[in-house]
N, C-alpha and C positions, 0 to 999 in steps of 0.2 A: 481484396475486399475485407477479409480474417485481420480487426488489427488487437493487439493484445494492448489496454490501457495503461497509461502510468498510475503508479498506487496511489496518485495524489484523488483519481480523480475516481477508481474501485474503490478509495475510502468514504471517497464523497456519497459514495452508493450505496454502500453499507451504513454510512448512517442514515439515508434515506428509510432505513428500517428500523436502526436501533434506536437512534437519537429524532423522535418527532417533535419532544420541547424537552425546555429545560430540568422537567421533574425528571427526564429520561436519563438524563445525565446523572444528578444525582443517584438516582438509582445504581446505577450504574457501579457508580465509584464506593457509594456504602456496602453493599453486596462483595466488592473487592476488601473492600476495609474488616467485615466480617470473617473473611477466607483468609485473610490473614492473619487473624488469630486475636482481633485488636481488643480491648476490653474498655474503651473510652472511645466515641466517634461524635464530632464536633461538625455541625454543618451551619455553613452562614451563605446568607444569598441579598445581593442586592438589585432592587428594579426588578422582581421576582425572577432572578436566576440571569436577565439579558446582561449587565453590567460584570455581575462577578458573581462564580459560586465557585465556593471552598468547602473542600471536606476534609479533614484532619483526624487520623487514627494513632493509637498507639501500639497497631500491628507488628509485623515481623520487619518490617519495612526490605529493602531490597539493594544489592549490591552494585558498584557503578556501572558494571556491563547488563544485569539485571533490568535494571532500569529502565539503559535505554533501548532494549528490544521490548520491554514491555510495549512500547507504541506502536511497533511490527503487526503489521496482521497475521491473526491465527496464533500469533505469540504468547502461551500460556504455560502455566505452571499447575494447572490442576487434571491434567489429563496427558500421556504418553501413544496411548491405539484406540482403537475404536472400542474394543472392549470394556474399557474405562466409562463409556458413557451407559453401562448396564452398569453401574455402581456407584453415582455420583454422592457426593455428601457436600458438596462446593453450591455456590449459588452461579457463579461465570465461569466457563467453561472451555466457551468459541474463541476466545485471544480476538475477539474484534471493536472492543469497545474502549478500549485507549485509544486507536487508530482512529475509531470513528470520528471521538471527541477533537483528538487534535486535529484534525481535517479541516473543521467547522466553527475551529474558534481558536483563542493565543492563548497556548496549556505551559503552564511551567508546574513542577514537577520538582519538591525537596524533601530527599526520604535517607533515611540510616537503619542501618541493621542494628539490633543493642550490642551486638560483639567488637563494633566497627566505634573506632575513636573519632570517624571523621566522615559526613555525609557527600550527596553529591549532587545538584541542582538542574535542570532540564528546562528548556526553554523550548517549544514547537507550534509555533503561525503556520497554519492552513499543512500539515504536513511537511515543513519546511524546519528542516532542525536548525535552531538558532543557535544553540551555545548547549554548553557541558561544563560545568565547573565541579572541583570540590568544594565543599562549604562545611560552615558546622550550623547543625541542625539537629531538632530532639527527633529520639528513636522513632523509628513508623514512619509514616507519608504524611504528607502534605501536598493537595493540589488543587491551584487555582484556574479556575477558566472563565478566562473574561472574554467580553465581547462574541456572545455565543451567534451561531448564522452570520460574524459579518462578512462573508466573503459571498453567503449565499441568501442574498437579499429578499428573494423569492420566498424563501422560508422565513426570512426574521418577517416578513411583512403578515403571515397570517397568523403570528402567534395572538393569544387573546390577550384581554385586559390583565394588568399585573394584579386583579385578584383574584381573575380565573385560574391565572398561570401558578398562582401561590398554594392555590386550592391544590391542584395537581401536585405540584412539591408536598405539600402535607400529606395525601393520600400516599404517595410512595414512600416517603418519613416513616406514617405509620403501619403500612403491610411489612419492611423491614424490621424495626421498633419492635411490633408485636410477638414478632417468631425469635427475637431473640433479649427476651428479659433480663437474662444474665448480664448484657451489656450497657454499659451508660451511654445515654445518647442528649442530646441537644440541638436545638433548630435556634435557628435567629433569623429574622429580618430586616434590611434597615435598623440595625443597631438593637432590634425588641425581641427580647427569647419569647419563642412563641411554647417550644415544649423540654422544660428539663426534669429527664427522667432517670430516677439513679436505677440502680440495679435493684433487683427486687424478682418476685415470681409472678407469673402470668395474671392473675389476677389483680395486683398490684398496679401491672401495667397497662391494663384496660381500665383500670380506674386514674391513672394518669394522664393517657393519652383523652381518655371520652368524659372523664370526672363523677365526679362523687354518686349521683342519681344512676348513672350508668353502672357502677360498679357496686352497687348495694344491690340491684336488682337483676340480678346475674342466678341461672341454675346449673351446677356444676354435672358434666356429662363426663363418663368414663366406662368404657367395655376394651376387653383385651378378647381377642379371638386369633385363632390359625394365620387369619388372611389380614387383619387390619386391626392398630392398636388405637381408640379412641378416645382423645381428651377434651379438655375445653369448657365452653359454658357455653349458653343460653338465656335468652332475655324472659322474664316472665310476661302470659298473654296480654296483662292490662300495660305492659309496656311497650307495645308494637308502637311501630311507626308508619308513615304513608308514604315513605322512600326504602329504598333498601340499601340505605345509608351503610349500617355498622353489622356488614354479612362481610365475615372473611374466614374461608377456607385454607388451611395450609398442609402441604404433604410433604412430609420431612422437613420441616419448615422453610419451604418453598410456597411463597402465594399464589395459589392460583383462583381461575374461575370455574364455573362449572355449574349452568340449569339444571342440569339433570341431578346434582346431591342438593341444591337449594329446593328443589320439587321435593325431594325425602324431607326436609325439613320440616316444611312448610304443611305436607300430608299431616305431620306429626299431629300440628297445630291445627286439624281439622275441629271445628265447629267450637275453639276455643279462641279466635279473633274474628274481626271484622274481615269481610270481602274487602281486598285493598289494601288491608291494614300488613308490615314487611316485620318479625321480629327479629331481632337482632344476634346476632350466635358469632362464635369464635373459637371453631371446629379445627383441632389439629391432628391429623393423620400421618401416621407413622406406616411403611411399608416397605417390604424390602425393595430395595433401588430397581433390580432386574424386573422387580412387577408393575414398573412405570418406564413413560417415556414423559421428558420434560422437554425434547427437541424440537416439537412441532410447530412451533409458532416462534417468531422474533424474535420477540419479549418474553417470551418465557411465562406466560400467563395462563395456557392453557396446558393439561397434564393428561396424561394416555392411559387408564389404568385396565395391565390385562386381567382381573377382576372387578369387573365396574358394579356388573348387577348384585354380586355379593357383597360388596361393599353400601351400597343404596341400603341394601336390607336391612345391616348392622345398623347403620348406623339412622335408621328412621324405627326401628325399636328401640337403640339408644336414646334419640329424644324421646319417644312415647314413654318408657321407662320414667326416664328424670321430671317429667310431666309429669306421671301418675306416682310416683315415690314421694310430690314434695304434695303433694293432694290437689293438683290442678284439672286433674281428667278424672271423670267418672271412670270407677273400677268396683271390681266384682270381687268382695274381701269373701272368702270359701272358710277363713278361721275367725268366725263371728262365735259369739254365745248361744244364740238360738238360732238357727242355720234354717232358711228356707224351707218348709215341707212337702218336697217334690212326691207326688204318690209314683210309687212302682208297679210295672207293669209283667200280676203274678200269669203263672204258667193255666192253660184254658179259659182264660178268663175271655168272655165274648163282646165283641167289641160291636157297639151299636152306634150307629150313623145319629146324631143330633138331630132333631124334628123342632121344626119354628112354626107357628101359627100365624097364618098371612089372611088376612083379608083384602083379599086380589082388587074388590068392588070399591077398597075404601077411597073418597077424593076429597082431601084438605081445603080444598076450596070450596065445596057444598057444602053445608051443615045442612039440609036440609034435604036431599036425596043423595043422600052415602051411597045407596046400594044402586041408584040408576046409570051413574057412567056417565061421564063429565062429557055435556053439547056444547058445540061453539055453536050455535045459531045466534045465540045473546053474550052481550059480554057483562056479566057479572057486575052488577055497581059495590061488590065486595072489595076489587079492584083500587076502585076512586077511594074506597075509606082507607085504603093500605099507605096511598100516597098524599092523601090529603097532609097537610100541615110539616112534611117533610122540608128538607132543601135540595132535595133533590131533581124537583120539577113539580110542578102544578100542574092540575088535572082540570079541562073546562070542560062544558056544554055549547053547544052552538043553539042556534035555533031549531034542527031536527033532532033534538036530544041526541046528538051524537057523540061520546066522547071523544075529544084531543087529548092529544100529548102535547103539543107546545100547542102556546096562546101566538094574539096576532104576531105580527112581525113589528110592531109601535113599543112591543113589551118586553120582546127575547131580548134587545140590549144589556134588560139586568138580569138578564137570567142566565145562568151559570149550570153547568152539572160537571162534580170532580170522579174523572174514573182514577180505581185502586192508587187514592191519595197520589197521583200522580202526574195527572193530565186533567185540564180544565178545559171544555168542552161549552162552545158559546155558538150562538148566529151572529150570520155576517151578510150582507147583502149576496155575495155567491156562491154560498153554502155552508157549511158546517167547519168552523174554525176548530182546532185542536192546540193547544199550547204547552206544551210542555213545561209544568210551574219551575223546576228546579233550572233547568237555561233561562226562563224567563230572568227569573229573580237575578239569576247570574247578569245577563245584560243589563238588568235596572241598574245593580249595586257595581257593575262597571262604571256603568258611565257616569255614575253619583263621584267614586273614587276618583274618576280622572279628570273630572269638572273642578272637584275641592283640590289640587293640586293647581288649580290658576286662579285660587280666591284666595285670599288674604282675611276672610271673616269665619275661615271653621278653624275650630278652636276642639283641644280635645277634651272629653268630659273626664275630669281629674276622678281618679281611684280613692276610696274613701282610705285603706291603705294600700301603699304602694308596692308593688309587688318585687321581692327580690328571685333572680334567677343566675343562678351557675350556671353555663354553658359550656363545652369541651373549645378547645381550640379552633376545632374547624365551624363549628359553628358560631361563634364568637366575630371571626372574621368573615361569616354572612352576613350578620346583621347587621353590624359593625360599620359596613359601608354603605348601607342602605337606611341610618338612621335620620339625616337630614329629607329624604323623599319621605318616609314614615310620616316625622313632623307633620308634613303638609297634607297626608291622607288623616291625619286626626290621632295617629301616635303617640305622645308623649315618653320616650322612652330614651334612657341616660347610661352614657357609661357607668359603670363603679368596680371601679381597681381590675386584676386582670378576670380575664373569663367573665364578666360579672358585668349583669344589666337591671335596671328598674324599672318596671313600668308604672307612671307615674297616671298615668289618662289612657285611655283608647275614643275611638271613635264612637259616635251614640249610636252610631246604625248599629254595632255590635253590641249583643245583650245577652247575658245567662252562657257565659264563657269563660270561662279560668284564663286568664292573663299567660298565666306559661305556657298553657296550651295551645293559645293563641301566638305566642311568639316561636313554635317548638313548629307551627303548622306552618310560621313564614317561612321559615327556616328551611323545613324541607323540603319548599315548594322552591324556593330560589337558587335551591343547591340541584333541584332536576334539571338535565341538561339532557334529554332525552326528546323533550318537545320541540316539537318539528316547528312550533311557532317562534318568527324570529319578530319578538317585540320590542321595543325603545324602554329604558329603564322605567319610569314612572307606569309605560301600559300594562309592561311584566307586572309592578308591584299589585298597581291595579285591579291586574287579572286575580292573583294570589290570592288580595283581599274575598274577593268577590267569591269567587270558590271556598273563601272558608267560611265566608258571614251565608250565603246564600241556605234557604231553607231547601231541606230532600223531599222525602217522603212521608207527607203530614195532610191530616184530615184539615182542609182549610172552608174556615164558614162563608156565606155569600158574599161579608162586607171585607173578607180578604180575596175571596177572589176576585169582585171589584174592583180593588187597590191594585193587584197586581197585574191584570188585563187591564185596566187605564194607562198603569206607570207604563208599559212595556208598548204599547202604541204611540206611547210620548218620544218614544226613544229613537234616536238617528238611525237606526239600523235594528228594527223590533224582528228581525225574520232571521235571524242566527245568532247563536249566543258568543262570547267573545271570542270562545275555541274554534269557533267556524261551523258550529254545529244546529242543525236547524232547531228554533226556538218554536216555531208554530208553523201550521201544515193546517191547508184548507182542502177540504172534500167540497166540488163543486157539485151545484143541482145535479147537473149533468152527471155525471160520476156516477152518482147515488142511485139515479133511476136507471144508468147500466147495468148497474150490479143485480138490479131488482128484474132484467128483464133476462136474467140466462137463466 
């Protein structure tokens, strides 16, 4: 029953972990290219990685028996025993990521060492050694792999769109990129260098990789302690974003993840961004090797530190620090010129309890017997003068002089009441309607959005001037494929040269908004992939739109509430807002007068 596989098909399984798409590859191979010692790394990919990805170094490259165990599982050059993995300084480690690659796709393989006059060439389909030649070829590695999954259809069949798959390529591009500045690197696509970055220092190269806006508004972090040495930068508050886009951690210059040091961060930033609002940081941690485990996970993404909570510490007074050093956070300067005058507390001095003067009898609502103690036999026509001429409701008499609260049921149609700017509160034939303004609007400006997407008569209202914006590369290539569906939502926005867009119009539903702002809000709502909502291109955009035009929490007068309870009954679907979420909730008669009887 025990049968031991052939390695074609233990590789196959192994990349089942290492290799999940194409950026995994890449990864891969740069990470090798780095360990090599290489100080130039060239990566090119076409059909975002399915067709062909090459990566080219000018490492140590390796020798012709070298080589070809490189493809061996477990076959590695950066570790001898176990004890080797309490002291890593290597990025790959396990010898399984050649094997995997060549498993899962057709790897050739052309590398020279500088001392060697003459290289040697590798050809490997599906784990299947093709050929072995000498050749002449420049020092370092070179290697292509084409036709990635085709053996394993099942996998090539759920990779995503070649600009999800590109995105991913760029994300592992740049956690590599960042943690090593010292080295030149370059991406391409289909014939277009998306990032060429020379050598330079860290800062440098977050202002490469993410561009100009991103690298000017950067706060430099730096604490050396016993346990953890810390470097890097941080975005300033007015620079947050509503993704946590541009958050990366590295230890030893190792990328990892990690909630639990993003929460130290983020504390830092207490009561100096919005709820929701992600700032951006580029936290590098140095620690001795033996105080970490980097084995835990597949990918190598997750990191073990047996110092965790003393590290959280350092380094969430290190942001609090660079925070309050560049004068972002209230702080308490003790070397002022006239220094607060605290009184001191001398020796017998007797210490007397505070005495307030309360007039127990007194009632804000009598002027006229303060001292008798407020009766409810009557209710006060003090009341009706408080609310008269409000919008908050009207006040009638019936025919037994009795005050109401609401008038007939012919009138509460227009009648309205907004609780805490938030919820607008109407009758309805079966009780008490509730609507939530901010979903509402949401639904309205949905289905506005996705209506002008099948008219041919909205048109955008043109920018009196047109706005220029730089973008980073990855964002570039969001918008970028999303500008023909923009058009049709009321858009008007143009390429110009690389990284670089205009916006020319937006749409008129949107008003009293910065254009970049508005393009920076598409941006990182299209780039979330976290949403469990699986929508068709134009409803996504749609949705985006809709959530960033939609009004929050605002005091709205009768003739908008109005507006906004009419449009939202108009609508295909006025009972939940586009996210799924309830947009209005009725309290029935019944309901009401349960509540009233326990």
């Amino acid at each position: 029953m025990i049968k031991v596989l052939p390695d074609s098909v233990a590789n196959q399984i192994a990349a089942g972990e290492v290799i999940q798409r194409p950026a995994s590859v890449i990864k891969e191979l740069i990470e090798n290219a780095v360990d090599a010692g290489s100080t130039s790394i060239n990566v090119l990919v076409k059909d975002a990685g399915r067709t062909l990805i090459q990566v080219t170094d000018n490492g140590s490259g390796m020798s012709d028996t070298d080589a070809r165990l490189s493809f061996e599982r477990h076959a590695t050059s950066k570790i001898n025993s176990a004890d080797d993995l309490l002291k890593l300084y290597t990025f790959g480690f396990r010898g399984e990521a050649l094997a995997s690659i060549a498993s899962i796709a057709e790897t050739e393989l052309k590398t020279r060492r500088h001392e060697d006059e003459t290289g040697t060439q590798i050809r490997i389909n599906a784990s299947t050694l093709v050929s072995q030649e000498t050749i002449s070829c420049p020092a370092g590695s070179s290697f292509e792999i084409r036709n990635l999954f085709f053996n394993v259809p099942a996998r090539r069949k759920f990779l995503k769109s070649d600009n999800v798959e590109l995105k991913h390529i760029m994300s592992e591009f740049q956690r590599v990129a960042l943690c090593n500045p010292h080295i030149e690197f370059t991406l391409a696509s289909n014939g277009t260098t998306i990032y060429n970055l020379p050598k330079g220092n860290i800062r440098q190269r977050i202002t490469g990789i993410f561009g100009k806006n991103t690298g000017s508004n950067l706060l430099s972090v730096q604490v050396d302690t016993s346990i953890v040495k810390i470097d890097g930068y941080i975005s300033k508050p007015e620079q947050t974003r509503k993704t946590a886009g541009e958050q990366f951690f590295f230890a030893n210059n190792r990328f990892f993840r990690s909630a639990y040091f993003q929460k130290a961060i983020v504390n830092a930033y207490d009561q100096l961004i919005q709820s929701g609002s992600y700032p951006g940081f580029f936290i590098y941690l140095t620690v001795e090797p033996q105080n970490l485990d980097v084995n835990i996970h597949p990918t190598k993404v997750e990191i073990k530190f047996s110092e965790e909570q003393t590290i959280w510490q350092v380094l969430n007074a290190a942001i609090r620090e660079t925070l309050g050093k560049f004068a972002l956070a209230p702080k308490i300067d003790f070397d002022v010129e006239n220094p607060i005058d605290i009184p001191v507390l001398m020796p017998n001095t007797k210490i007397v309890t505070p005495k307030l003067n309360v007039d127990e009898t007194f009632n804000p609502f009598d002027n006229e017997r303060k001292n008798s103690g407020f009766k409810s036999e009557k209710i006060d026509t003090n009341w009706q003068k408080i609310y008269e001429g409000t919008d908050v409701f009207e006040l009638e008499k019936d025919e037994t002089d009795t005050l109401k609260l609401f008038t007939s049921p012919q009138s509460l149609t227009e009648k309205f009441i907004q609780i805490k700017d938030q919820y607008i509160a109407t009758n309805s034939k079966s009780g008490l309607m509730i609507i939530d303004q901010k979903r509402a609007h949401r639904r309205i400006l949905f289905e506005q959005f996705l209506n002008s997407t099948e008219s041919e008569n909205d048109y955008a209202q043109q920018e009196v001037f047109p706005k220029t914006i730089e973008l980073s590369a990855m964002d570039f290539v969001a918008i970028s494929e999303r500008i023909d569906d923009l058009y049709k939502l009321g858009f008007d926005i143009r390429i110009f040269g690389k990284n670089t867009v205009v916006v020319y119009g937006l749409p008129t539903s949107i008003e009293n908004i910065d254009p970049e702002n508005i393009v920076k809000m598409i941006i990182d709502d299209l780039k979330e992939e976290t949403s469990n909502i699986e929508k068709k291109s134009k409803e996504r955009l749609a949705l985006t739109l809709a959530k960033i035009s939609a009004i929050g929490n605002k005091t709205l007068n009768a003739e908008e509430m109005n507006d906004i309870v009419g449009k939202l009954l108009s609508c295909k679907n006025p009972n939940i807002c586009p996210e799924g979420k309830p947009a209005l909730i009725t309290i029935t008669f019944e309901e009401i007068k349960t509540r009233f009887l326990k």
